[in-house]
Every structure is written in C-alpha cells, then in structure tokens.
N, C-alpha and C positions, 0 to 999 in steps of 0.2 A: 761891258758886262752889265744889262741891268739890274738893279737892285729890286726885287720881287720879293714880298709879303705872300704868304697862306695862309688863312685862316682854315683850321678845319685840316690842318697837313697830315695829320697823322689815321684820318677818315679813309674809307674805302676809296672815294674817287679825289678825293685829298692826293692821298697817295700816289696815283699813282698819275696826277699832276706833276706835284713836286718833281716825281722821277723824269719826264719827260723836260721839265723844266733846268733842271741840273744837266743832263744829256746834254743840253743843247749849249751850256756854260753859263746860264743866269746865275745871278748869285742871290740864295732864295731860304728866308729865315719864314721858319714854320711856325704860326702862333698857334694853340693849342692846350687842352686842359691838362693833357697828359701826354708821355713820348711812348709811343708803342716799341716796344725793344722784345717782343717776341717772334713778332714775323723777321726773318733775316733778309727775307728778300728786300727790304726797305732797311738797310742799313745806311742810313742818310748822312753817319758822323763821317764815311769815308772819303764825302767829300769835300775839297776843301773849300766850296763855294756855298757851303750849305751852315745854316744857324737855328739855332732852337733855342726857344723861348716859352715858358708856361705861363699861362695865364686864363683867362675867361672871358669872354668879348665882350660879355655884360660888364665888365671894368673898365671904364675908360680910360684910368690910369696905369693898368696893366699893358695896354693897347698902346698908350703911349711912347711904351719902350720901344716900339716895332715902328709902325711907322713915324716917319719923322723925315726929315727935309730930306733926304737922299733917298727918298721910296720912291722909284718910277711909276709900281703897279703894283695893286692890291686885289689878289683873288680874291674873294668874301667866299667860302665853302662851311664853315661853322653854322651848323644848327643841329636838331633836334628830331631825328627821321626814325621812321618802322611805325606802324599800324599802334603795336603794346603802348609806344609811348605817346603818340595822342593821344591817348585814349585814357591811361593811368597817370599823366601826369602833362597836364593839356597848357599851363601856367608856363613848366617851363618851356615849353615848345615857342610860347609866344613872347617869352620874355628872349632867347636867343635870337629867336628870329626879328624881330621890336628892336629892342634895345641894344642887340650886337650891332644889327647893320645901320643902326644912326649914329654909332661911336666909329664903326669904322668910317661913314661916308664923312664926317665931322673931320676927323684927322685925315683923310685924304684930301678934301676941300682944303685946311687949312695947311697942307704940305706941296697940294698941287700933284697929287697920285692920280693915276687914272685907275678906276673900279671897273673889275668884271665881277658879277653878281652872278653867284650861283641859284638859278631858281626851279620851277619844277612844275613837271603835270598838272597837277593838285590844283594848280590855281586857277583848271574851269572847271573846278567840280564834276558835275554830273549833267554840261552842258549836252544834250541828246545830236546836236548839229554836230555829227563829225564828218572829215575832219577838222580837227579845230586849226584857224591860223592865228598867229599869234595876236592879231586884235579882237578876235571872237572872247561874246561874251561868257561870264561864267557864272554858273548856275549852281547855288549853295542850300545845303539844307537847314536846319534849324541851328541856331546859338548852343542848342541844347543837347547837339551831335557834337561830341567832345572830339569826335573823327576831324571836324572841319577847321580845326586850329591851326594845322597847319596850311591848311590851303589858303587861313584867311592870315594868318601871321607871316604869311611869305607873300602873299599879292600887295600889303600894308609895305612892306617890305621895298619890295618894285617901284610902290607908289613915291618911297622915301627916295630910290634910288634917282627916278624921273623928275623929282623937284627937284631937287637937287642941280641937275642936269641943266633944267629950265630957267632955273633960279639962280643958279650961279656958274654957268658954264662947265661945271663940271664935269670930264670927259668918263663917260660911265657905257657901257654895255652887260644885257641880260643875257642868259642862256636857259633856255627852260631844259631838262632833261627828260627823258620819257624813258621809265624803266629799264632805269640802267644795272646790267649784273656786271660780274667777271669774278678774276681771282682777288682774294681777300674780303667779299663783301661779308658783312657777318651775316650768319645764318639766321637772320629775321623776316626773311623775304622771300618769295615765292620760288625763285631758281636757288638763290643759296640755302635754305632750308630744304628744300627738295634734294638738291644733291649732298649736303651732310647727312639727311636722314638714310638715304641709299645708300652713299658708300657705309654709311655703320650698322646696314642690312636692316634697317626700318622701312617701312612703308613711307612714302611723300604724303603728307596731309593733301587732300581737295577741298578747297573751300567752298564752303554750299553746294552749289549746279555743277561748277566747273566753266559755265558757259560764259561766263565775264571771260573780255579777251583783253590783253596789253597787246602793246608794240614794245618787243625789250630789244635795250639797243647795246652791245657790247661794249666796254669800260673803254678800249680804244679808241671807238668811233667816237665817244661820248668827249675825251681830252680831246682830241683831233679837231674837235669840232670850237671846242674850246679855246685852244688858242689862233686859229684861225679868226674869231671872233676878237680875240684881243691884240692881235697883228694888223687890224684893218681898219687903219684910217675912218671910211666907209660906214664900219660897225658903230660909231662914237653915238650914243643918243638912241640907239636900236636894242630893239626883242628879237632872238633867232630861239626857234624851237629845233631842240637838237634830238634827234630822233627816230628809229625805223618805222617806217610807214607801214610795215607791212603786219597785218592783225594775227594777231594767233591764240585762239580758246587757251584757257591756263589749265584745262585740260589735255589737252594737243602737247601745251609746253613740259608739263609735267610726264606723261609717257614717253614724251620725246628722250628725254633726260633719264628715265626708264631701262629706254633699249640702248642707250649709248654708252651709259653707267654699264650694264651688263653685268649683273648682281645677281647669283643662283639666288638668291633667298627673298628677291625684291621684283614680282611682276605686276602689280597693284598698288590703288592706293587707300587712303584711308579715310575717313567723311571727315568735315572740322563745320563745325554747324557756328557762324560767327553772332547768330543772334543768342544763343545759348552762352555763348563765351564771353561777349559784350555788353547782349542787350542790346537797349537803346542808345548806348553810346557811340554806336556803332553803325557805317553806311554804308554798303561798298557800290562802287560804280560799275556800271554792264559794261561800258566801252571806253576806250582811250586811245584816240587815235590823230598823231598829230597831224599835219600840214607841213613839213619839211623842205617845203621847194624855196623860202627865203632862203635861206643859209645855203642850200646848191647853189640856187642863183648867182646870191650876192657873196656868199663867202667862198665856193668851188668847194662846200662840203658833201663827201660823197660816202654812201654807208659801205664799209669793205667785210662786213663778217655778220653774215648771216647767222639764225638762232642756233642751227645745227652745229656750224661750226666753233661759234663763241662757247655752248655748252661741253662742246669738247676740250675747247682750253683750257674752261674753269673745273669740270673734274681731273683731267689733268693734272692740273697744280695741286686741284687738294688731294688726290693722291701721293704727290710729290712733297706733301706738308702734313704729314701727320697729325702737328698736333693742332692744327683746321679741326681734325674729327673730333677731337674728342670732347666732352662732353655734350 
C-alpha cells in the first residue's frame, strides 16, 4: 500500500484524485487549509486508508508533519485558481504557487518522494501558435496584468520542479491541465458558473464576444490522465499536457449547456464586459488549444467524455446536490 500525500485534497480535482486514489487501496493523507465536510460525496473519513491534516504549504513546518520518510509520492495540487483571484489578490496566487512548491519539493528531495506537479494551460499565455506542445513557447503580457500571475507563479513553479530533477535526481513529473470541469468544481468558471446560474433559472454570463474558444476536458479524463503519468517509469523528468484537443467557442459551450440543462425560464444569455469589470487588470486569451498526442503516445492516455456528455454528468450531480445551488 503506498503511502501518498495531496496537497490541495480537498479542491475540485484534489478530490476527486484522492477518491480514485483510496479506490485503488493507497493510503493517502490529504494536506490542506481546510477539510470540506459539506459535499458528502467526498466522505474521505470512511476510509480507513485515508488521513487529514491542516495546514498551509506556505509552512514548511506544517508540511513537515505530511511528508516524511515513509512518503512514496507527493501530488502537489495546492494553489491559488479562478480569474477573481488573480486579479484581486495576485501575491497570494504567487506566494502558493512560489513558496508551496519549494517546501514541498524540499521535503520530498530530502525523504526521497517522487512529485507529480500539478500545472496548467496558463503557462503559454497568449502564445498565437496553437496547438501548443509542451515545449512551445509562451507568450506573456505585461507585469502590470495582475491576470498573469498565475501563469507566471506556476511556470516558476515547473522551473523549481525541473531543477530539482537536474540537480538532484529527483524523480518528478508535470501535467498541465487544460480546462478542466466536472462535479464539485466551484462555480467560478465558465461551465460551473454557467450551469449554477441555469439550474437556479438565471441566465449564463457571455464574456465579451463569446468567440474565445477552450478545449474543456472532463474531471475524469483530467485524473486518468494523472495517474498514468505517475505510474510510469517513462514519465520521471517529463511535461504531458493533459487535455481535449478538440476547440469549442465558449459560446457553443455555454448554449450547449443551455439545451441540456433544459430550463423553461433559461434560453439566453447574458453580456459580462470583463474590461468594465477588471479593467486593466485583466487579459483574456482568444485560443487555447493543447497538443495532446505526448501523453496518448507515451502514456496510452485516451479522452473518453466528450463536452456533451461530461456537461451532462456535471448537471446531473448538481442536480443531485442541492445545496451546489444555492447561493
């Protein structure tokens, strides 16, 4: 039974990590600032393979408690995500991101853990070359776009990760994620705000044009993808971008979700002008479109749930989850 750390366990794709990870009989202590005990579906005390711990990753001696000589592996998933919080509070985005993952990679170097590093689109910016593979360059806008903190407190990140690696052998693997939804993500984000605002008969915000496109890749594929990467030898010292290839206008996405939802009171949506809202704090990207064939190739990772069907899972649930809705 390996001994597996989470940072970040009680997060949207935290979660439902962890879960797949107990599934399979790890025995897997969740580090985190807080235990979420209102989703039931993540009842994690029921198991007996499972341990919680609070703390802040920006602590290195909180951190301490977790890992330690009997830690096989340590997910790094702990940071700082949504649009609102780069942008209103950009310090701590770069201090979780900075200073968590050098106190993690610090105590896994000196216990001998292997790190998977949870990382993200974000880090080619506004590169126009898509799609992007994972050693394509990336392309940032000004210091002064509070937006690009995370993109640049998470590539800083990588960079920690890869010395690391270089420098001391340490057995490390990246995943980049590319818009990932599902059930429990909080509704900050373009599919889980869209379907909260629906089912409680509001209109889905459109940001600006609507013609900015993602590649959103369903919570499943996005773990799948994940530990694949951390089962494989192979993967040790590597980037996989994990993620659906296939583009879709967030306009497209958002009707989409529209007619599936099936809401008498919800057939439109509604303007969100983000330069009104931000200002200049504020940047969004036209396209984001990964490169995915690494991780098919070298990992056998395959996407199994298309946008249509993932958005049916995730209404679903929150259907099934009332209090998802409310406020």
């Amino acid at each position: 039974m390996p001994n597996v750390v989470v940072t970040g366990g009680y997060g949207f794709v935290g979660s439902h990590l962890v879960t797949a990870l107990l599934e399979r009989g790890d025995s897997v202590t969740v580090f985190d600032f807080a235990k979420n005990t209102r989703d039931s579906s993540i009842d994690f005390d029921q198991y007996p393979n499972f341990r919680f711990v609070q703390g802040d990753v920006t602590d290195l001696s909180a951190l301490e408690a977790v890992v330690t000589p009997e830690t096989d592996r340590v997910f790094h998933l702990a940071s700082v995500v949504g649009v609102n919080r780069y942008v209103e509070d950009p310090l701590r985005v770069v201090d979780v991101s900075v200073i968590g993952t050098r106190n993690v990679l610090e105590l896994s170097r000196r216990h001998g853990a292997r790190v998977v590093f949870t990382s993200t689109s974000e880090v080619f910016g506004k590169n126009p070359a898509t799609p992007w593979r994972e050693d394509d360059d990336r392309v940032l806008g000004s210091t002064r776009t509070a937006r690009w903190s995370y993109s640049t407190s998470k590539a800083m990140a990588e960079h920690m990760v890869f010395a690391m690696h270089d420098t001391y052998g340490l057995p490390v693997t990246v995943v980049r994620f590319f818009n990932v939804y599902g059930p429990r993500q909080n509704p900050i984000f373009v599919i889980s705000k869209s379907i909260h605002r629906i089912l409680n008969g509001r209109e889905p915000l459109l940001y600006d044009s609507g013609e900015q496109t993602r590649c959103f890749t369903y919570v499943d594929d996005a773990i799948a993808g994940t530990l694949l990467a951390a089962d494989s030898d192979s993967a040790v010292g590597e980037v996989f971008n994990i993620g659906s290839m296939t583009e879709t206008s967030m306009q497209d996405a958002v009707d989409l979700a529209i007619q599936i939802a099936n809401v008498d009171s919800v057939s439109s949506t509604a303007a969100f002008d983000t330069a009104q809202r931000y200002g200049t704090r504020y940047e969004d990207i036209p396209r984001r479109i990964p490169d995915s064939t690494k991780a098919q190739r070298e990992l056998g990772w395959r996407l199994q749930v298309d946008l249509e069907e993932g958005l049916r899972r995730t209404i679903d649930w929150a259907r099934a989850n009332p209090w998802y809705l409310e406020g």
